[in-house]
Structures are given as structure tokens and as C-alpha cells.
TORPA-748670 format. One record per residue (C-alpha): residue in three letters; y negated, z, x; residue number from 1. Coordinates in nm, 4 decimals. Layout:
<lumdrens>
+------+----------+----------+----------+------+
| resn |       yy |       zz |       xx | resi |
+------+----------+----------+----------+------+
|  ALA |        Y |        Z |        X |  NUM |
...
+------+----------+----------+----------+------+
</lumdrens>
This chain:
<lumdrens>
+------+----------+----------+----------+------+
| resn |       yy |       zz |       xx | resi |
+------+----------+----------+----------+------+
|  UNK |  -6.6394 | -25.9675 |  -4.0408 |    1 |
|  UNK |  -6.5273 | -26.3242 |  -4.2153 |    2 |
|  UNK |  -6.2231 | -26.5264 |  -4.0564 |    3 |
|  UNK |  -6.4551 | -26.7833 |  -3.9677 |    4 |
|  UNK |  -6.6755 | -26.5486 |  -3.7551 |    5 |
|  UNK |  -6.3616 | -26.3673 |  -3.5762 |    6 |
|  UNK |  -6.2401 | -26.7232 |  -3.4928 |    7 |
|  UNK |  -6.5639 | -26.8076 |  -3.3144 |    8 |
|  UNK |  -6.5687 | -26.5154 |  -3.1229 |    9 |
|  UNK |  -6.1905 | -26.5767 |  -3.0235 |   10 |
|  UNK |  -6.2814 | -26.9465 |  -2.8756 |   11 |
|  UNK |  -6.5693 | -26.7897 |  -2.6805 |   12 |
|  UNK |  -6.3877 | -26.5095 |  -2.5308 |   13 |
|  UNK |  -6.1167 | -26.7833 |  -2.4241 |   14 |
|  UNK |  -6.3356 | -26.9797 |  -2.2905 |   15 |
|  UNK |  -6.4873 | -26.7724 |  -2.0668 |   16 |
|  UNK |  -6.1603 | -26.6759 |  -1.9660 |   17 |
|  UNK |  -6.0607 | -26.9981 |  -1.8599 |   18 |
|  UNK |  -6.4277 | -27.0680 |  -1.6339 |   19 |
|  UNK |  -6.3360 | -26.7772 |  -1.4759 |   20 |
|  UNK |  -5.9831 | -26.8381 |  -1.3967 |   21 |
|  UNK |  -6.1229 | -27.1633 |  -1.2620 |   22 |
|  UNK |  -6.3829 | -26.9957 |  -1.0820 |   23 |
|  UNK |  -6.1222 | -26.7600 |  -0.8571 |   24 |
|  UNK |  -5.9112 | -27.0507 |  -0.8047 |   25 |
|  UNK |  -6.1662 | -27.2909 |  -0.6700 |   26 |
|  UNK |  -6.2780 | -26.9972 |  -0.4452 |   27 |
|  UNK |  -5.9822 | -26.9236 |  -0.3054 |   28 |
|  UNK |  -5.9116 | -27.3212 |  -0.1947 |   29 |
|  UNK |  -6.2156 | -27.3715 |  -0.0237 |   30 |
|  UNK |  -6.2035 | -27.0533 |   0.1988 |   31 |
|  UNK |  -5.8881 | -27.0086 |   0.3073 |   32 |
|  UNK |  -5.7332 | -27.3559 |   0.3936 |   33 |
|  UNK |  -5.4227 | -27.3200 |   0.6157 |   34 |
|  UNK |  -5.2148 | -27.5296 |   0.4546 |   35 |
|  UNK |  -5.0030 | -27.7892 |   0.6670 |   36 |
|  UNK |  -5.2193 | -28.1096 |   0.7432 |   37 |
|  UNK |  -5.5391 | -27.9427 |   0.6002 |   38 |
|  UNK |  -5.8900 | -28.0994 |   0.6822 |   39 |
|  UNK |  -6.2193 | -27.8692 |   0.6420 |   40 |
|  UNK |  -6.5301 | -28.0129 |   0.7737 |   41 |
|  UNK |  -6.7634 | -27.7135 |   0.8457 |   42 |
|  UNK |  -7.0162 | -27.8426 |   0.6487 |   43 |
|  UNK |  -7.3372 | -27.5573 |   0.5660 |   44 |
|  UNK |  -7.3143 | -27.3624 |   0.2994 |   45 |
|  UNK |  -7.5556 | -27.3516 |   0.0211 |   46 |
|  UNK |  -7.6614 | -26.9878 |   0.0046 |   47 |
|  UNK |  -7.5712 | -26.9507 |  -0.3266 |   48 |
|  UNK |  -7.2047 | -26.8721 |  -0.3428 |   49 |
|  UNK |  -7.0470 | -26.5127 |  -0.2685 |   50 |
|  UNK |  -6.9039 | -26.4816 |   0.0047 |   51 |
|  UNK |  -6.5571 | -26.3542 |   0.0027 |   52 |
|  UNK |  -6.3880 | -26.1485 |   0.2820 |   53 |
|  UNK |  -6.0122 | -26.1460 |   0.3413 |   54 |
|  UNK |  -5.8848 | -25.8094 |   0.1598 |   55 |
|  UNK |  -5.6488 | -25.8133 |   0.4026 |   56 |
|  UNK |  -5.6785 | -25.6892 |   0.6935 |   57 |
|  UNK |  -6.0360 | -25.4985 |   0.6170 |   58 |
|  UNK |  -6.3558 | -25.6856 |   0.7221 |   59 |
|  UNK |  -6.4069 | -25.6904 |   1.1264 |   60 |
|  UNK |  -6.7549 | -25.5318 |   1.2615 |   61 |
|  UNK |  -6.8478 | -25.7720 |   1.4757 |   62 |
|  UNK |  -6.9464 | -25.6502 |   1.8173 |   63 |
|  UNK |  -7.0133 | -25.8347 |   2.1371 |   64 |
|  UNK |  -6.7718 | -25.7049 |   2.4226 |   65 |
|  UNK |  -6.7154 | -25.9889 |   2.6480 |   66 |
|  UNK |  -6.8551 | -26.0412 |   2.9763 |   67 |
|  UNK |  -6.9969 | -26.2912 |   3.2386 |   68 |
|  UNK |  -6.7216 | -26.1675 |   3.4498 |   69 |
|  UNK |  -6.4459 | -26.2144 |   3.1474 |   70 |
|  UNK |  -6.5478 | -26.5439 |   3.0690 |   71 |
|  UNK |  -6.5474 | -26.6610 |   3.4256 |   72 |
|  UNK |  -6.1760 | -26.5426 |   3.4621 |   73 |
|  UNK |  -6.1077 | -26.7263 |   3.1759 |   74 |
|  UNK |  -6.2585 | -27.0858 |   3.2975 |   75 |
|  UNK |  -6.0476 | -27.0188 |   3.5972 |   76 |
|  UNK |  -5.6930 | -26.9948 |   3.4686 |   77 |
|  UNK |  -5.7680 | -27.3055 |   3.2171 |   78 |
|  UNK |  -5.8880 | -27.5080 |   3.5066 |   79 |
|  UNK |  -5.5558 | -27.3854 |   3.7078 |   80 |
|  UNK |  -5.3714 | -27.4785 |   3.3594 |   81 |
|  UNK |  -5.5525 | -27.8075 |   3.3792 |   82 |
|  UNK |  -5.3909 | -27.9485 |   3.7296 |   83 |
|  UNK |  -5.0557 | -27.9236 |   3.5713 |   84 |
|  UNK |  -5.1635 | -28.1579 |   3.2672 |   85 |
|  UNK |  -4.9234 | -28.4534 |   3.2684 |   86 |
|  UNK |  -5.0390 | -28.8168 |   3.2663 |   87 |
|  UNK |  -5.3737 | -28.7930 |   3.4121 |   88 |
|  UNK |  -5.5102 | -28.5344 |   3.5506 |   89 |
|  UNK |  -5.9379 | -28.5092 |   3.5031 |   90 |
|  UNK |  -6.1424 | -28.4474 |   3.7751 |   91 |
|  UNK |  -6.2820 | -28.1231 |   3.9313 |   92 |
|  UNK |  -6.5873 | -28.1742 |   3.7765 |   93 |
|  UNK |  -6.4404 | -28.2375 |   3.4340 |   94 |
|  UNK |  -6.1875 | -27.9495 |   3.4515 |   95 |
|  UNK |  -6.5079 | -27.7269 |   3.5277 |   96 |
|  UNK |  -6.6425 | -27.8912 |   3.2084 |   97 |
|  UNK |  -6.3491 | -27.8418 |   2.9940 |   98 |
|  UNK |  -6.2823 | -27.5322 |   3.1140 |   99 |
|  UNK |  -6.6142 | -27.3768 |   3.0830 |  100 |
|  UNK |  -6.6891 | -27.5444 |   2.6892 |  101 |
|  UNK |  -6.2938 | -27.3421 |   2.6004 |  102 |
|  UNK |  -6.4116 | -27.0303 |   2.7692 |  103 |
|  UNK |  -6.7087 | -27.0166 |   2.5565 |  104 |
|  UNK |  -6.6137 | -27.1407 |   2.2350 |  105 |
|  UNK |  -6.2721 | -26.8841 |   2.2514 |  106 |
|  UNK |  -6.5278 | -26.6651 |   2.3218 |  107 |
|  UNK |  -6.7071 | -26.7347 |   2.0009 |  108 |
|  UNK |  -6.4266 | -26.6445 |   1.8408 |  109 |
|  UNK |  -6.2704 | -26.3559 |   1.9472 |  110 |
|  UNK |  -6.6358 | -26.2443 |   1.9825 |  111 |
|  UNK |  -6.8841 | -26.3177 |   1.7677 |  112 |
|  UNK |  -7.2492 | -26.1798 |   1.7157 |  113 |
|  UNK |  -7.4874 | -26.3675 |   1.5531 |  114 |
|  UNK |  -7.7368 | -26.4300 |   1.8916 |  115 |
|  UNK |  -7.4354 | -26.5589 |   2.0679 |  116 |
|  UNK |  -7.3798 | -26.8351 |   1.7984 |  117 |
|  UNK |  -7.7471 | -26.9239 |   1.7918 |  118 |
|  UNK |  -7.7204 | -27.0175 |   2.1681 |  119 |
|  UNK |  -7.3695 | -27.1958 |   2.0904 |  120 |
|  UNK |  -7.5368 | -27.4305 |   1.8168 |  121 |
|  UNK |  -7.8435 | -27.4935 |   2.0397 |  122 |
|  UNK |  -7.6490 | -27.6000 |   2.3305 |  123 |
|  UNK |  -7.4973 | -27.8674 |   2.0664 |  124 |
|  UNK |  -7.7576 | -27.9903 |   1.9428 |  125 |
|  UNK |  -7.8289 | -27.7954 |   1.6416 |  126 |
|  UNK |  -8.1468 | -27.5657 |   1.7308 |  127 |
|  UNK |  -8.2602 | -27.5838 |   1.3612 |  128 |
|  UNK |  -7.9736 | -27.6395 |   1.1220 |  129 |
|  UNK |  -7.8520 | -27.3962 |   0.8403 |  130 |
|  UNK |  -7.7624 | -27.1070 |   0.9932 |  131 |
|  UNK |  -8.0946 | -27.1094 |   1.2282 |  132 |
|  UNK |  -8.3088 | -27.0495 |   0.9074 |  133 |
|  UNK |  -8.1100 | -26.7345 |   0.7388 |  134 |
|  UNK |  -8.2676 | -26.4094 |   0.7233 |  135 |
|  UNK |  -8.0720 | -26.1968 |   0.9897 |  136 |
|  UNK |  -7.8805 | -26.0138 |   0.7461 |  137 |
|  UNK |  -7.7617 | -26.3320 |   0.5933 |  138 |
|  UNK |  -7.6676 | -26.4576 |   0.9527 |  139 |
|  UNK |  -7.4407 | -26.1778 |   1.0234 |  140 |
|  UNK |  -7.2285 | -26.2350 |   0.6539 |  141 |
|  UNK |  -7.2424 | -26.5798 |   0.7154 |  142 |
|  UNK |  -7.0784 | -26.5180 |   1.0583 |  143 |
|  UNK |  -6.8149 | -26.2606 |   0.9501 |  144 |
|  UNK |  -6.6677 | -26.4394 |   0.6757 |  145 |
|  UNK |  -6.6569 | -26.7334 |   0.9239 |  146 |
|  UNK |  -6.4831 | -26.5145 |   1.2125 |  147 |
|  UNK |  -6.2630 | -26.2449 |   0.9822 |  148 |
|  UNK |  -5.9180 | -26.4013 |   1.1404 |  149 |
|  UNK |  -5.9468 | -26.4124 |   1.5114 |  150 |
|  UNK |  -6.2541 | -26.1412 |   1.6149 |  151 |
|  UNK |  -6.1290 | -25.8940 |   1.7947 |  152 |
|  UNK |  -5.8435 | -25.9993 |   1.8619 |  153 |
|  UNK |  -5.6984 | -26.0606 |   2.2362 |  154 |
|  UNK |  -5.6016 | -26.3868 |   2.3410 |  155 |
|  UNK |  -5.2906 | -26.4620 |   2.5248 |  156 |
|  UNK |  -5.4240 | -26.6763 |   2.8315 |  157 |
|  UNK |  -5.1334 | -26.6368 |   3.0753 |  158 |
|  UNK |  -4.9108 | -26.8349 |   2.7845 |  159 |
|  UNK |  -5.2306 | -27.1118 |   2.7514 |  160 |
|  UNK |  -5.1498 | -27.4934 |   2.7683 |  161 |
|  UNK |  -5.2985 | -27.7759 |   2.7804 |  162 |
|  UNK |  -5.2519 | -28.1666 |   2.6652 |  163 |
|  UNK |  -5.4355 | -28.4573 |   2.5984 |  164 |
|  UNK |  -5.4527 | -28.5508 |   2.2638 |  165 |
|  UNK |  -5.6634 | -28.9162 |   2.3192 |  166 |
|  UNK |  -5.7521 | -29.0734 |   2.6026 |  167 |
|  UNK |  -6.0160 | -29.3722 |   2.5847 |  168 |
|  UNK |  -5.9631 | -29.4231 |   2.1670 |  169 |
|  UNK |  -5.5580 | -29.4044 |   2.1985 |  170 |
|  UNK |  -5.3802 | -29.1286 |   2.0785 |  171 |
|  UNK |  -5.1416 | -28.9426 |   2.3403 |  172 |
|  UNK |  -4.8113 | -28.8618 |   2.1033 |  173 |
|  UNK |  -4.7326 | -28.4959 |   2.0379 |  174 |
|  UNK |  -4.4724 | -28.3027 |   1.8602 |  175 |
|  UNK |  -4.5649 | -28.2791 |   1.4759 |  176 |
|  UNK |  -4.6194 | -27.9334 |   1.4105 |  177 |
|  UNK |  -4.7325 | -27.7145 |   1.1047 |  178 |
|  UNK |  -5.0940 | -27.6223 |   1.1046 |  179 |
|  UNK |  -5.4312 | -27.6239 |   0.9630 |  180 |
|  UNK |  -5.7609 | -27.7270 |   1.1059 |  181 |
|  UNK |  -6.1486 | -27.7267 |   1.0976 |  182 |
|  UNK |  -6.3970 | -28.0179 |   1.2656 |  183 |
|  UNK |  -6.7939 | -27.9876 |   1.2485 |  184 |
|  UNK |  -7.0062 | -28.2253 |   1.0881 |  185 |
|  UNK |  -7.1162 | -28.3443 |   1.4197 |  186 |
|  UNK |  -6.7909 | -28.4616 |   1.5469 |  187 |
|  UNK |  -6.6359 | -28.5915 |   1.2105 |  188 |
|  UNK |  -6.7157 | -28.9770 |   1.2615 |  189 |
|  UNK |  -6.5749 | -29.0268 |   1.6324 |  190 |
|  UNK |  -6.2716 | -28.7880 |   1.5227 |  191 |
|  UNK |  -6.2144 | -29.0089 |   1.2546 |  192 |
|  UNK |  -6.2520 | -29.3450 |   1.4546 |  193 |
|  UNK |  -6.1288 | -29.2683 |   1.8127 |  194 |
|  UNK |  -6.1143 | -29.6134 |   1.9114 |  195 |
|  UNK |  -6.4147 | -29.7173 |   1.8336 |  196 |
|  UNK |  -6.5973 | -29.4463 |   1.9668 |  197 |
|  UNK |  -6.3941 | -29.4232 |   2.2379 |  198 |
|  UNK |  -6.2513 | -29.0813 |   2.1699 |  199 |
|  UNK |  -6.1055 | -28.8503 |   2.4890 |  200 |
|  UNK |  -5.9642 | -28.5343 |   2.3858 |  201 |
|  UNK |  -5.8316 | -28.2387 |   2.6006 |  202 |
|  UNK |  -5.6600 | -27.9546 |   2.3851 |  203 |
|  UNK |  -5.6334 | -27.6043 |   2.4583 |  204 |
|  UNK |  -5.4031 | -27.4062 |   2.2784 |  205 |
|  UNK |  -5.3824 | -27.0089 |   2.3330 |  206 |
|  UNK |  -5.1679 | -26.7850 |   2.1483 |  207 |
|  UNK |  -5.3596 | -26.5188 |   1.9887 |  208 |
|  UNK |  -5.2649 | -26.2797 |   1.6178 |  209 |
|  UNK |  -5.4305 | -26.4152 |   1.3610 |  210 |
|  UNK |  -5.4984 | -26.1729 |   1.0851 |  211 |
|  UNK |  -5.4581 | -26.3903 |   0.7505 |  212 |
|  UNK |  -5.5806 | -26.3285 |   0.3654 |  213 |
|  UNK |  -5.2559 | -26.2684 |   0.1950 |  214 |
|  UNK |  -5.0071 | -26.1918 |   0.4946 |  215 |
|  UNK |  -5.1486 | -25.9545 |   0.7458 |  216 |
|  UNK |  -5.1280 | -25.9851 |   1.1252 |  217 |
|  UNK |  -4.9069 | -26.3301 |   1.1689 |  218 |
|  UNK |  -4.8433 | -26.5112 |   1.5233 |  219 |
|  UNK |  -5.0567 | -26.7564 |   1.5850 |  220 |
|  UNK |  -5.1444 | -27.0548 |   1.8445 |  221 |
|  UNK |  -5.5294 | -27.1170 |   1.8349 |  222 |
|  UNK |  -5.5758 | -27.5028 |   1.9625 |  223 |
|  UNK |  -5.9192 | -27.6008 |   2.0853 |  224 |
|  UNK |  -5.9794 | -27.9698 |   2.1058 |  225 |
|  UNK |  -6.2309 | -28.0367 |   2.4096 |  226 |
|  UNK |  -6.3375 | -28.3796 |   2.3554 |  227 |
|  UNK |  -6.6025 | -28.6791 |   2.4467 |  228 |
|  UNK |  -6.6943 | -29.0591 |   2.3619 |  229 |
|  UNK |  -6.8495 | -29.3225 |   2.5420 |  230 |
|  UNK |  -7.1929 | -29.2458 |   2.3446 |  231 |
|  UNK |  -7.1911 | -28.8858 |   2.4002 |  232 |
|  UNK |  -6.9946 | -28.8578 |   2.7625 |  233 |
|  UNK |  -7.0649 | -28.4817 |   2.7556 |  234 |
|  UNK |  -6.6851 | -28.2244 |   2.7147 |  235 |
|  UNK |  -6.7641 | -28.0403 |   2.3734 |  236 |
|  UNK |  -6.5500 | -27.8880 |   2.0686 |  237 |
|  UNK |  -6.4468 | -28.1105 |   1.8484 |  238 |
|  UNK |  -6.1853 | -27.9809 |   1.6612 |  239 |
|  UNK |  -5.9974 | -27.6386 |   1.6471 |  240 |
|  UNK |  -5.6333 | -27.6230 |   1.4990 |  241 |
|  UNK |  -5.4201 | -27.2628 |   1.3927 |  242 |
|  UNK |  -5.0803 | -27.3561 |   1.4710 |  243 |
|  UNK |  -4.7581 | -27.1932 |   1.3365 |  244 |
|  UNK |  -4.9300 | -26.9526 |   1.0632 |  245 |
|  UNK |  -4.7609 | -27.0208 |   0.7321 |  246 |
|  UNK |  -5.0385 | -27.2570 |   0.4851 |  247 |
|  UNK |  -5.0086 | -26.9464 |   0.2162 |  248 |
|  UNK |  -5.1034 | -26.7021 |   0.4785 |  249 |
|  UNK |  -5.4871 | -26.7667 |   0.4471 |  250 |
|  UNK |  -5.6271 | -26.8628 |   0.8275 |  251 |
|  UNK |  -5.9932 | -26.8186 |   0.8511 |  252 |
|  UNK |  -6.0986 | -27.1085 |   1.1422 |  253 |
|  UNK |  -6.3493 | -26.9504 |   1.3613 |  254 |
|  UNK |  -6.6774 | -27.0861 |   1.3504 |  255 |
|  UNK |  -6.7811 | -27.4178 |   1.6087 |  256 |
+------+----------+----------+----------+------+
</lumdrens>
């Protein structure tokens, strides 16, 4: 084989190398993304790429094993969580509200099945978006690598709080704290300009194990941002925040 050939072969074999190296790494960021201060709009996913499941712990079967009865118990301590709320407290009818949207969308996460999120999309306004046209068995991967951190996992809701986090466009000041978090496409603009649109915002934050990428099981304070604007005056999630994981951990956000 001449020196000119070997030399070829040498630059291709490093190059491919390198792609790959390049390949892993860009994976990696855009899965797990618990670093401190870290935005990830859930925007839909192509279809193309793999999809990667933490190694660690093993991959959740998801399995639906809530109840009317659970989630009702649920809406009732945050609505007894929400007459403590300093400030201002909301109304009956918007506690119910509140209340009810964090019941369902904790409920999401803890216990996902693919018919459940179906009904959570529609109710948002997305009847026929991405994950509405994947073949079943493409829903339910889709789903699991979106719920691998918090599914079956049980939620502290004796240790819940709550606090506003805007109220009419102005932000309510609240410790700074470490933590990474997801927002949906279809709250991104009036997160991102509060005052204009008028933003309200009632967080929920329950303490719940998170099981991470890189770290195992690691303590973990799931925050929920319930919010509304003048345009669309109806409580929804906006936002959901993992609190107090470390960013290297690897914190899947639950789907919303």
C-alpha cells in the first residue's frame, strides 16, 4: 500500500471520528438540559433523530395508575395550600382552576400513557400537532423519553407550596435558586413579555425524586407554573422548573 494511500485512509478514519464525537456531544446537550438558568422550549421533534433513554436508572414502563379519586385529593390540598399564598389571595373559582390544571399536569408526569397526553394537548389547544399524527408505537417512545425522570415516582404533596411568580405583567421577587426549566411553544411569547401580555403566574412546587442521566435518584422540587394573560384569561401550564438537582445530573422535564 503507497504512503500516499495509507495517509488518505488515516484523514478519513479521523474524520469520521471527529463527526461522531460531535454527534454524541450534540445529543447529549439537547436532551438532558439541567443546567442552572437553562431554557428548552418543547418544540416537536422531527422524527428523524434516535431517541436516547437515560442509562441510568433503566427506562420506566409507563403505566396509568392514577385515579379520579387521586387526582381529586390532590386539587384539594393545593387549593387548601392556595389560601395561605401571601399577597393576594385568588378567588375560589380561580383556586379551583389552578388547582385542578396542577393536579392534572403532575399527573402527566408522574403518570403518563400516551391516551392521557392526547386529551392533555387537546384541552390546550393542540388536537392535531406532532405528536397527534405518530403511529402509536412512535407515540409511546416519544412519551417515555419525554417522562424517563419523574414517572413513577410519588410526589410529596403534604410539603407542596405555592407563590406567585407575576401578577398583571410584574414579576413577584423570589429567592434565586439553582434549576433548570422547560416552556411549550404555546406559552413562549407571553413568558417572554409578561407585561405586555399581561402575564399572571401561580407556581406550584412539589418535592418529588427525580431519577437523572448520570446521577441516579437525586432530590428534587418539581415547580409548575400555572399561568394566564389578558388574551387568553384561562389558568394553564406555562412553564415547569426542576429545582435543586445538580445541572450535570441530567433532569428529563416531563412533557406539557
Amino acid at each position: 500500500m503507497s504512503q500516499s494511500h495509507q495517509h488518505a485512509k488515516s484523514v478519513r478514519a479521523g474524520v469520521a471520528g471527529l463527526v461522531f464525537v460531535l454527534g454524541v456531544t450534540w445529543a447529549g446537550y439537547s436532551i438532558f438540559h439541567g443546567s442552572r438558568n437553562s431554557t428548552v422550549i418543547a418544540l416537536p421533534s422531527t422524527g428523524k433523530e434516535k431517541v436516547i433513554l437515560a442509562p441510568t436508572p433503566p427506562p420506566v414502563v409507563i403505566a396509568a395508575k392514577s385515579d379520579e379519586g387521586t387526582a381529586d385529593r390532590v386539587s384539594a390540598t393545593i387549593k387548601a395550600k392556595l389560601k395561605t399564598v401571601p399577597i393576594s389571595q385568588p378567588s375560589s373559582s380561580e383556586a379551583a382552576a389552578i388547582a385542578s390544571e396542577s393536579a392534572e399536569t403532575l399527573d402527566l408526569a408522574s403518570n403518563p400513557t400516551v391516551e392521557k397526553y392526547l386529551s392533555y394537548l387537546e384541552h390546550r389547544g393542540e388536537p392535531n400537532g406532532y405528536f397527534a399524527k405518530l403511529s402509536q408505537h412512535e407515540r409511546e417512545t416519544y412519551l417515555r423519553s419525554k417522562s424517563q425522570s419523574f414517572a413513577g415516582q410519588d410526589f410529596d404533596f403534604d410539603k407542596a407550596q405555592v407563590r406567585w411568580r407575576y401578577i398583571d405583567g410584574k414579576e413577584i421577587d423570589v429567592p434565586k435558586e439553582i434549576g433548570g426549566y422547560a416552556t411549550p411553544k404555546r406559552t413562549f411569547d407571553a413568558i417572554m413579555n409578561p407585561s405586555v401580555s399581561g402575564l399572571t403566574v401561580m407556581e406550584v412546587i412539589v418535592p418529588v425524586p427525580a431519577k437523572t442521566v448520570a446521577m441516579g435518584i437525586k432530590p428534587c422540587r418539581l415547580g409548575i407554573w400555572i399561568g394566564k394573560t389578558r388574551e387568553n384569561p384561562s389558568w394553564t401550564t406555562m412553564r415547569i422548573y426542576t429545582y435543586d438537582v445538580p445541572g450535570n445530573a441530567g433532569v428529563v422535564s416531563p412533557p406539557l
